[in-house]
N, C-alpha and C positions, 0 to 999 in steps of 0.2 A: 385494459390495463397492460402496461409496456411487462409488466412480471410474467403476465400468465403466456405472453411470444415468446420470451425469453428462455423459461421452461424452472425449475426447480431451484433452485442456488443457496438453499440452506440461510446461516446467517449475513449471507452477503446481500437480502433481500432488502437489508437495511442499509445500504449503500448509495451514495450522493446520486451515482449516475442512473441507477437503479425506482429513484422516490420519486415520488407526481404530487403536484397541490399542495397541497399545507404541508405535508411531511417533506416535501423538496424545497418548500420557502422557512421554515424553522431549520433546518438542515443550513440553507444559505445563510442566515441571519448566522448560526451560531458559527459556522467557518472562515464567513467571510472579515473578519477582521485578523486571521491567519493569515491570509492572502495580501497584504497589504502593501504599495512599494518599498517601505520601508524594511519589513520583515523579508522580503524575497529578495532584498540589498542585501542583507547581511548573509544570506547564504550561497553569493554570489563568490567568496573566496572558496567554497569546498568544492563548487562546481568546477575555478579554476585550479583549486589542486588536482580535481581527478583528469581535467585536461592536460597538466603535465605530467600528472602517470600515463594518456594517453601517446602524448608525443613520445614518451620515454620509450614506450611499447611498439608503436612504431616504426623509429629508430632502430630498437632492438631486432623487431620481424626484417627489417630493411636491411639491416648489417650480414643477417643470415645468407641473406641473396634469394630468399625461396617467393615464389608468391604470399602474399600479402591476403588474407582471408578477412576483410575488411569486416564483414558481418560477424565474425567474432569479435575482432576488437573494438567495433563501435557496440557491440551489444555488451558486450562487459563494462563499457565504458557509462552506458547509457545503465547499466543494473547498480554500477558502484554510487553513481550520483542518484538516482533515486532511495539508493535503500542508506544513502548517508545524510541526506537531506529529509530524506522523511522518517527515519528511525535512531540515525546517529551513530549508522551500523557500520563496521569499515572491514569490509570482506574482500574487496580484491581478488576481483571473481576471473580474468581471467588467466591470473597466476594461482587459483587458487577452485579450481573450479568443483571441487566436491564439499564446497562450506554445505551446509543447510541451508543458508538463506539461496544460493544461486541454483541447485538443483531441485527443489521445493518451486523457485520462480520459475525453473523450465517447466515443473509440472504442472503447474497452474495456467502456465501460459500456452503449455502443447493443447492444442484444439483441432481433433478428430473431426472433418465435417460427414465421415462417411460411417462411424461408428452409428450402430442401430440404435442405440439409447437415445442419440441427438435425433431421431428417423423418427424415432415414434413420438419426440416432445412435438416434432414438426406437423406430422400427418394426424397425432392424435391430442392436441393440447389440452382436452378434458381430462386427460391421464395425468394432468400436474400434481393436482392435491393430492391423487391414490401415492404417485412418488414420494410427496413431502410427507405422508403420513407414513409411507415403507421406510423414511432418512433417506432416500434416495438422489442422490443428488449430481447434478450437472460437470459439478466442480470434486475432484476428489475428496473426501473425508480426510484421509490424514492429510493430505496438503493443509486444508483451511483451518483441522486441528492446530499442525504446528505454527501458522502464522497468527492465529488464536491465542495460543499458549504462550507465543514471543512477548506477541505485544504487548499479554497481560503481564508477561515478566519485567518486561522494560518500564511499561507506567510503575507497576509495584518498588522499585528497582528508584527509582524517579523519586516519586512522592515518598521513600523513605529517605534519599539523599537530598533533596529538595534542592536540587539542580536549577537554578531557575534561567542560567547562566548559558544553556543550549541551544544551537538553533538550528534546528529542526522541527518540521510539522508535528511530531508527536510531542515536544516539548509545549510548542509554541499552541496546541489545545488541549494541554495538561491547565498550562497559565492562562488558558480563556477560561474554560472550567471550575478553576479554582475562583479568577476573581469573578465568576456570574456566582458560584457557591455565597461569597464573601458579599456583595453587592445584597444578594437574596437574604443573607443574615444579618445584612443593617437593615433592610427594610422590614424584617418581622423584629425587628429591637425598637424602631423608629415608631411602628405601630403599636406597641403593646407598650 
C-alpha cells in the first residue's frame, strides 16, 4: 500500500494522490467533472490577473536595479494562483508574505529529508500505525489543523451565502456535491 511507504499523514490519508482502487476510482468519478475544459476556461482570467501582478512585480524588482530572486517571485506567483483558483483566496503573498495561508504553505511544504522522524518511517515502516495511534504525524498538526479549519470555514462561509457564482475548485465541488445531493433526492422521491 502506497500509505504504509509514505509513512503517517493523518487526514490527508484520504487524499486523490494518496487513494488506490475503488477509493481512487470513486474519488476520480466524483472530481473529475471539476476538471472540465470548460470549467478550467473560466479560471483562465484569475490565472492572467495574477500574471499581471507578476509582470507588475517584476518590473518593480527591475526598476530597483538589485538582482532579481526569481524563486521568490515565481513562487508567490505560483502560491497566489493556486490558493485563488482553488480556494478564492486572494493573499498576495509576496507583498504580503506573513498572511496565514503563505506561511502555513511554507510549512507544509518545508520537507526535512534528514529529520529522524522521516529516518525511522524509512528504516522502520511497521512503526506507522504505533504513530498514527500516538497522532503522530508526518505533516505538522497545526498546519493541517489550520487548512482543516480554513476550508471548513470557506464551505460553511459558501453554502450559507450560496454563491454559486465562483470559480474555483472549492466552489466548483461544493456544486458537484450539492447537485449528486439533489440527483440522490429525486431518486428516493422517484422510488417511493
Amino acid at each position: 500500500m502506497v500509505l504504509e511507504s509514505f509513512g503517517p499523514v493523518g487526514f490527508m490519508k484520504s487524499a486523490i494522490s494518496l487513494s488506490e482502487d475503488e477509493e481512487w476510482k470513486r474519488m476520480r468519478t466524483l472530481l473529475s467533472p471539476t476538471f472540465t475544459s470548460g470549467k478550467l476556461k473560466e479560471m483562465f482570467s484569475i490565472i492572467g490577473q495574477y500574471g499581471d501582478v507578476l509582470v507588475r512585480n517584476l518590473r518593480k524588482e527591475a526598476e530597483k536595479g538589485k538582482t532579481i530572486i526569481l524563486k521568490d517571485i515565481f513562487g508567490a506567483y505560483s502560491m497566489d494562483v493556486i490558493t485563488s483558483t482553488s480556494f478564492g483566496v486572494n493573499i498576495d503573498s509576496l507583498n504580503n508574505p506573513q498572511d496565514p495561508f503563505v506561511e502555513n504553505t511554507k510549512k507544509l511544504l518545508k520537507f526535512d529529508f534528514l529529520d529522524p522522524f522521516f529516518f525511522s518511517i524509512l528504516l522502520f515502516p511497521f512503526l506507522i500505525p504505533v504513530f498514527e495511534i500516538l497522532n503522530i504525524w508526518l505533516f505538522p498538526k497545526r498546519v493541517t489543523d489550520f487548512f482543516t479549519k480554513s476550508v471548513k470555514r470557506m464551505k460553511e462561509s459558501r453554502l450559507k451565502d450560496k454563491q454559486k457564482h465562483r470559480v474555483d475548485f472549492l466552489q466548483l465541488m461544493i456544486n458537484s456535491q450539492n447537485s449528486k445531493e439533489i440527483d440522490t433526492h429525486k431518486e428516493v422521491a422517484s422510488a417511493g
